[in-house]
N, CA and C of each residue as an Amber inpcrd file, in Angstrom:
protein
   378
  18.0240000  88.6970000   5.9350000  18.7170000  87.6790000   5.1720000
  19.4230000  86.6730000   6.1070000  19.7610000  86.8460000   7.2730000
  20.7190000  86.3220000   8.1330000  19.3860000  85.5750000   9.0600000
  18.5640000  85.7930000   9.1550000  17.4220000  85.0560000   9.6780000
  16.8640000  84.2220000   8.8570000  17.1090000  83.9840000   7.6660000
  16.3560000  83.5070000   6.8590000  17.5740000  82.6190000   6.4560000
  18.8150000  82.5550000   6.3370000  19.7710000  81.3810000   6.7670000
  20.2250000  80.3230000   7.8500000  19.7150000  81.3820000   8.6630000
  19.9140000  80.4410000   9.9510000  18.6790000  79.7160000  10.3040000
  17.8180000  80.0770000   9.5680000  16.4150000  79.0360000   9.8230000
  16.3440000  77.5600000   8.8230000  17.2590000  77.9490000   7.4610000
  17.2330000  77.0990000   6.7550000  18.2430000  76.7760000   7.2160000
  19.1700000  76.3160000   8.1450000  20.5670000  75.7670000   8.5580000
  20.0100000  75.0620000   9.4620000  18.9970000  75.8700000  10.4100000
  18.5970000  74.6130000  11.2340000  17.5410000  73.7530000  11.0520000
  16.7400000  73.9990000   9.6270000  15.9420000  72.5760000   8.7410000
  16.7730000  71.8490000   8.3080000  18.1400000  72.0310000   7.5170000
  19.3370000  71.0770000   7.6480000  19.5900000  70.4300000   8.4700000
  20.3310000  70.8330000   9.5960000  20.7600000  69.7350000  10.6690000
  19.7140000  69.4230000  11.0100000  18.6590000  69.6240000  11.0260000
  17.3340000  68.7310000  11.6820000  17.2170000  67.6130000  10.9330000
  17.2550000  67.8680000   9.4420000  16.9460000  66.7900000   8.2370000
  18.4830000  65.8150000   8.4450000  19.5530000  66.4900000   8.5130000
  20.5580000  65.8770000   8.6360000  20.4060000  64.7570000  10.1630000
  20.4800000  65.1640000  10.8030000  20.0260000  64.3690000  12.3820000
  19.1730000  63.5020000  12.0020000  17.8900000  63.0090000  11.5980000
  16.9240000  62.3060000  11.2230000  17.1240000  61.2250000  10.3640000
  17.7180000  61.5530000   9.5470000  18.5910000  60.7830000   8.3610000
  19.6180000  59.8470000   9.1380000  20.2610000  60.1910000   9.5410000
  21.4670000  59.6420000  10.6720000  21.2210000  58.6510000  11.2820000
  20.2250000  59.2380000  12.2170000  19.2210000  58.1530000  13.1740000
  18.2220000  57.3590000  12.6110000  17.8210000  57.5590000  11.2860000
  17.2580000  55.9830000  10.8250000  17.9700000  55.3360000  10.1750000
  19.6670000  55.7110000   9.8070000  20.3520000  54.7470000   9.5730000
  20.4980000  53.8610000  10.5710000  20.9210000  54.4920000  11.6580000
  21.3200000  53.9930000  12.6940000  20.5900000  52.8480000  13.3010000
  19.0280000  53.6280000  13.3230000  18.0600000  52.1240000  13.1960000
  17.8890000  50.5480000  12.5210000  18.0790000  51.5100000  11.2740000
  18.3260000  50.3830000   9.8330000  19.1810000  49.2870000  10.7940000
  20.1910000  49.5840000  11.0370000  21.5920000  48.9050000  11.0960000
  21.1250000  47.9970000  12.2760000  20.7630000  49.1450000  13.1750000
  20.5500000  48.2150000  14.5530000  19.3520000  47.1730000  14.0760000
  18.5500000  47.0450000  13.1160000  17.4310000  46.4330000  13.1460000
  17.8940000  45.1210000  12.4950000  18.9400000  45.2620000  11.6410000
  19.4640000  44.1570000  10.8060000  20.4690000  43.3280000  11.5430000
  20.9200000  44.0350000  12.3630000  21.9220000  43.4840000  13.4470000
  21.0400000  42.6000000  13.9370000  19.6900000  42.9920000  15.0470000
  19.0920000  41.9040000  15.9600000  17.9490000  41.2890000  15.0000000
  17.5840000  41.2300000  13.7290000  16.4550000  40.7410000  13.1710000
  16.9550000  38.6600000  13.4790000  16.1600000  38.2830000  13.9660000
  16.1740000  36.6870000  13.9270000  16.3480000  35.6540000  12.9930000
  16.9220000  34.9270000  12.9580000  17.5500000  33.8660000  11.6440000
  16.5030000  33.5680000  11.0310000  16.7430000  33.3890000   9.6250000
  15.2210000  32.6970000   9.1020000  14.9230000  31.9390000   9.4430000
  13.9920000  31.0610000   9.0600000  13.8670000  29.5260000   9.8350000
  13.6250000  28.7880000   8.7690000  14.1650000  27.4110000   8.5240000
  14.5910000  26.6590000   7.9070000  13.4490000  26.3090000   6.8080000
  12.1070000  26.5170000   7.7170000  10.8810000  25.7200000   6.6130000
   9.7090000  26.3580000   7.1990000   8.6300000  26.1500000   6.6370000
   7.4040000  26.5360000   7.5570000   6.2300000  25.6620000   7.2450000
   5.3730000  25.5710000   8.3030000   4.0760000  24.4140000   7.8490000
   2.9850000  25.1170000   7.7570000   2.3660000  24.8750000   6.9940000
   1.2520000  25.4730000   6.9650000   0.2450000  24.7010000   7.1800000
  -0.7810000  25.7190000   8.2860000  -1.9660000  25.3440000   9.0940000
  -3.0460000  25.3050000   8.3060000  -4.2740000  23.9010000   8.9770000
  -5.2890000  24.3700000   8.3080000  -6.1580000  25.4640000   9.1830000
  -7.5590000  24.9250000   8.8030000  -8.6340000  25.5670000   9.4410000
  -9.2100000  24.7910000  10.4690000  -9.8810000  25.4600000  11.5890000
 -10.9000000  24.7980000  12.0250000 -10.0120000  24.6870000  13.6400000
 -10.6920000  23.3460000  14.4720000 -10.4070000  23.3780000  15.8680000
  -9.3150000  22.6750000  15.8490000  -8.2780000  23.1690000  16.5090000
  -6.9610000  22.8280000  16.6650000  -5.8560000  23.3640000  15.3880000
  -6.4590000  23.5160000  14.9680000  -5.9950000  23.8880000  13.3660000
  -4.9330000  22.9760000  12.9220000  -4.8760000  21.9600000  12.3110000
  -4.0210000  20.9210000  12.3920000  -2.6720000  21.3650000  11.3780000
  -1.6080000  20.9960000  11.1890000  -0.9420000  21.0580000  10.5060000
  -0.9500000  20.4230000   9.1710000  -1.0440000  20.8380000   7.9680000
  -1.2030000  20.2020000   6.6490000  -0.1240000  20.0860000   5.3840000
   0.9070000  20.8980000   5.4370000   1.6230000  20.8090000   4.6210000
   2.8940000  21.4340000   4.8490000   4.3120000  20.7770000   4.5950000
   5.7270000  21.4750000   5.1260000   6.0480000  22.2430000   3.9280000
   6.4000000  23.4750000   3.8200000   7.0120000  24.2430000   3.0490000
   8.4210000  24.7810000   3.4570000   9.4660000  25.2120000   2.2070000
  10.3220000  25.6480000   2.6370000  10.3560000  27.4070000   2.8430000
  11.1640000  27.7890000   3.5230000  10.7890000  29.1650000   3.6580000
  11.0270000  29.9750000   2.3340000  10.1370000  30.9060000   2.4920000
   9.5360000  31.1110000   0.9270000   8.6960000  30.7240000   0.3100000
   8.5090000  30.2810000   0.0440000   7.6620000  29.3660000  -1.0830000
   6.3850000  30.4810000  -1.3650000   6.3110000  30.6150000  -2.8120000
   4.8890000  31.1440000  -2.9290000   3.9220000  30.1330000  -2.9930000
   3.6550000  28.7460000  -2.8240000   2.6140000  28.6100000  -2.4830000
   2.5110000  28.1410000  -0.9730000   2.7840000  28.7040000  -0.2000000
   2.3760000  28.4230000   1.1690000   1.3180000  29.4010000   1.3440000
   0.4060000  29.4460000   2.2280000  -0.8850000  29.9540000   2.6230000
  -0.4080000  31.0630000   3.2050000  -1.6380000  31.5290000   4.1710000
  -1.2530000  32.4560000   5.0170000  -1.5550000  32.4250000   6.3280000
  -2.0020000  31.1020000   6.5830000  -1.8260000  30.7930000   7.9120000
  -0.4230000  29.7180000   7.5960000   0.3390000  29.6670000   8.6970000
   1.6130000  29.2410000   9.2450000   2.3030000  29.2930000   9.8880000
   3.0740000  28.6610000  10.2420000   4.4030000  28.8060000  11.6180000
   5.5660000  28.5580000  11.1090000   6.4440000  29.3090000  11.3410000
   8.1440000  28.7220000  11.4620000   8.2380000  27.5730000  11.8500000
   9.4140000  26.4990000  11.4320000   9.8640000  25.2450000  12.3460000
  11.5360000  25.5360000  11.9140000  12.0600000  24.7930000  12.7500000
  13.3420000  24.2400000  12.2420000  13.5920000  23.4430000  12.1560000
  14.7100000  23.0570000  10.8090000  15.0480000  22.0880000  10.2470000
  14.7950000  20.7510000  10.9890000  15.2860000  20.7690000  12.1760000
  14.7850000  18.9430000  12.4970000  13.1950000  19.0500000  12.7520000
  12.7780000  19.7750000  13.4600000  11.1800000  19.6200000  13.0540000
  10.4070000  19.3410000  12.1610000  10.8780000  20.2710000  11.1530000
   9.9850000  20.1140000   9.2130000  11.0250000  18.4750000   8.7970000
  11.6070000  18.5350000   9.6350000  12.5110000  16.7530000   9.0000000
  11.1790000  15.3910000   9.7700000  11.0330000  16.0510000  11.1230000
  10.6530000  14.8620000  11.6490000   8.7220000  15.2250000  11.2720000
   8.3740000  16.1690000  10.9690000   7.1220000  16.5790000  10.2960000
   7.4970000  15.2520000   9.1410000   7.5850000  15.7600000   8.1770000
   8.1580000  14.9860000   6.8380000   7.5620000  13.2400000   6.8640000
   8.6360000  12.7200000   8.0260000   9.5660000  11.6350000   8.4640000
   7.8420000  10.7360000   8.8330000   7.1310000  11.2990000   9.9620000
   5.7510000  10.7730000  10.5330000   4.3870000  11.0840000   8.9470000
   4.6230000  11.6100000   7.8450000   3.6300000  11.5770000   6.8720000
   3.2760000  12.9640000   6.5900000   3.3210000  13.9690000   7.2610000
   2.9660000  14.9790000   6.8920000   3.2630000  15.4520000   5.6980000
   2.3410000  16.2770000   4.5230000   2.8580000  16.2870000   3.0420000
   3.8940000  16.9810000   2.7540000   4.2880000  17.3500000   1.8030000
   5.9800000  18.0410000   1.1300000   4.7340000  18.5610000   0.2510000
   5.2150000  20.2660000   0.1600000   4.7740000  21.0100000  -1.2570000
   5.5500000  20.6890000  -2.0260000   4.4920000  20.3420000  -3.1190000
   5.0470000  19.8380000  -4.3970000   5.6260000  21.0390000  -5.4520000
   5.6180000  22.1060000  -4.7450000   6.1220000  23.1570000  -5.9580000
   7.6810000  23.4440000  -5.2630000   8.2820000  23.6240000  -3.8080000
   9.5150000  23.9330000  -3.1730000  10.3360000  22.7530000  -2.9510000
   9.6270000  21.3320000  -2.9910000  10.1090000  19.9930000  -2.8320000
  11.0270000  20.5240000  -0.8830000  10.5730000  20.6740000   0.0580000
  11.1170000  20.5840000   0.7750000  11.5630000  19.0820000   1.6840000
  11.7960000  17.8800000   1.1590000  11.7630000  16.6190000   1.5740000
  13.6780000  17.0000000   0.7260000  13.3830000  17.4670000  -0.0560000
  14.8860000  16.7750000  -1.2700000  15.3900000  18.2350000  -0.6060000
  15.4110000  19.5420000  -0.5750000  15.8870000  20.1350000   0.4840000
  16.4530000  19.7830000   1.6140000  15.6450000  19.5440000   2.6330000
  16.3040000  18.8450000   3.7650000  16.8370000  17.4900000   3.9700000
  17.1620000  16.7160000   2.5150000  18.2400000  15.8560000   2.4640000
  17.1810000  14.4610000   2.7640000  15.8720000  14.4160000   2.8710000
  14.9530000  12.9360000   3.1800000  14.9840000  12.6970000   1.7010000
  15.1850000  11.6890000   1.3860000  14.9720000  10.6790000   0.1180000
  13.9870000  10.4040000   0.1610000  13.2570000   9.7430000   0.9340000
  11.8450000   8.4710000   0.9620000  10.9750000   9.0570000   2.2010000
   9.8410000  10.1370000   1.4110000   8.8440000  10.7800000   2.3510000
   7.3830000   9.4590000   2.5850000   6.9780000   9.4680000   3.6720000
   5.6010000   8.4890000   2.9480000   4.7390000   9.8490000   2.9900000
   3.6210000   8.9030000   1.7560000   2.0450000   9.5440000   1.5760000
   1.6610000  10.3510000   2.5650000   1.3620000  11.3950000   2.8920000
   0.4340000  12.1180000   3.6360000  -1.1730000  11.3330000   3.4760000
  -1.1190000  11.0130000   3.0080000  -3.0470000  10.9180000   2.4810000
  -2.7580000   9.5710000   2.9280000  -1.8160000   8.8510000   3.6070000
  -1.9890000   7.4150000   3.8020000  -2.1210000   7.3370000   5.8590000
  -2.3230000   8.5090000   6.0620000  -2.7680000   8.4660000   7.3360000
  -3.4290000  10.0340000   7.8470000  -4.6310000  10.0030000   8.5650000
  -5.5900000  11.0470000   8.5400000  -4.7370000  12.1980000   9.4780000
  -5.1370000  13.4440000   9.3810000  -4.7390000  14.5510000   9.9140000
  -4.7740000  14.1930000  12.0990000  -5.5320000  13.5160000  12.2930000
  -5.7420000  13.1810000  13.9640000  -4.4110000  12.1480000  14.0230000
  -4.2700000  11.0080000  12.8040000  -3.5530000  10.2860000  13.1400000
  -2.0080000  11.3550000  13.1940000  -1.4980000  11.6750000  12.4700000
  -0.5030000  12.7490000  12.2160000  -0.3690000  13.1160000  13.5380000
  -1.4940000  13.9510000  14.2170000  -1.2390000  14.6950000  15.1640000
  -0.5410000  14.0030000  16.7310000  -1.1730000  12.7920000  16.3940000
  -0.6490000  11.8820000  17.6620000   0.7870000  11.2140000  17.3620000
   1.1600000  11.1240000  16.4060000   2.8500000  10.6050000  15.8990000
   3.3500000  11.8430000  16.3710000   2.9890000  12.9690000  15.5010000
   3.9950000  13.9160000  16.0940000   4.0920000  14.1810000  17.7650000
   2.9090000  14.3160000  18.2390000   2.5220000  14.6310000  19.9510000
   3.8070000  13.4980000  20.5780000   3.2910000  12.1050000  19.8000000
   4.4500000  11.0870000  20.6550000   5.8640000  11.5010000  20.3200000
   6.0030000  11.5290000  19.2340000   7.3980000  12.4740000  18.8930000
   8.0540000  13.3120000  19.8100000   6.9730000  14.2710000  20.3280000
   7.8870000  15.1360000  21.0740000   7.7350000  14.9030000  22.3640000
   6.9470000  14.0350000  22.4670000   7.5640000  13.6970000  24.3720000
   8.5930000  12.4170000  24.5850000   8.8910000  11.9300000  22.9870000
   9.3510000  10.5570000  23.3340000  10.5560000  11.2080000  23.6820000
  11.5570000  10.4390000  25.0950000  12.3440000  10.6400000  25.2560000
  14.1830000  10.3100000  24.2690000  14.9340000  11.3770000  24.2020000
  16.2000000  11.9090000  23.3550000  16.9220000  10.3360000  24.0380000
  17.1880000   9.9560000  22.7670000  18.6030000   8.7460000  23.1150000
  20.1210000   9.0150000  22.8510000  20.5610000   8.9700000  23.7230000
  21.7860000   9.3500000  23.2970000  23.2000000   8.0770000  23.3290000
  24.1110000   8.4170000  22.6530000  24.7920000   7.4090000  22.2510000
  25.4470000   6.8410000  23.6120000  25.9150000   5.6120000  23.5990000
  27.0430000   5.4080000  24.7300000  28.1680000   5.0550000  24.4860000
C-alpha cells in the first residue's frame, strides 16, 4: 500500500512540475511575442511577386501570401497608388483621406515609386 502511494505522489509532482513549467512558458512567450504590425500587403503571384493590395491587420479578406508593414509604410504604400481593401478600409484607418486609383497606374509602375521612395533621401526640418 505504501508503494503504491508513493508512486502515485510521484505522478503528482511530476504532473504538478509540468503544469508549472508550461505556465511559465505561456508567460515567457507572451512577454517576448512581437508587436502586431500595423497593416499587411498582400502579395501577388509570379516573378518578383509584386505587391497588390494594403490590408489592415486582420482582415479576413487578405490572402495568404503577405508581409507585415508598418504604419508609415502601408501609409506611403497607400500614398504612391497601391489599392486599400475595400472590406477593412485601411486608407480611413491610417488617417489618408484621398487614396488615388490603384488601377490608374500598372503594378511595374507602383514598384518603381515605391523603390524611389525608399532610397529617396529623409528631409528633415531646419
Amino acid at each position: 500500500m505504501r508503494v503504491w502511494h508513493s508512486l502515485w505522489l510521484r505522478r503528482i509532482d511530476t504532473k504538478i512540475a509540468a503544469v508549472q513549467q508550461r505556465g511559465a512558458e505561456q508567460k515567457r512567450g507572451e512577454r517576448n511575442r512581437p508587436p502586431t504590425p500595423d497593416g499587411i500587403v498582400e502579395l501577388g503571384i509570379g516573378n518578383g511577386r509584386p505587391d497588390t493590395e494594403v490590408h489592415v491587420d486582420g482582415c479576413y479578406a487578405a490572402g495568404t501570401r503577405q508581409r507585415a508593414v508598418s504604419r508609415h509604410e502601408a501609409q506611403r504604400l497607400l500614398a504612391v497608388g497601391l489599392r486599400a481593401c475595400s472590406h477593412c478600409h485601411p486608407d480611413t484607418e491610417l488617417g489618408i483621406l484621398d487614396c488615388p486609383l490603384a488601377h490608374s497606374a500598372s503594378s511595374a509602375e507602383l514598384r518603381r515609386k515605391v523603390t524611389g521612395l525608399l532610397e529617396a533621401p529623409q528631409l528633415t526640418p531646419a
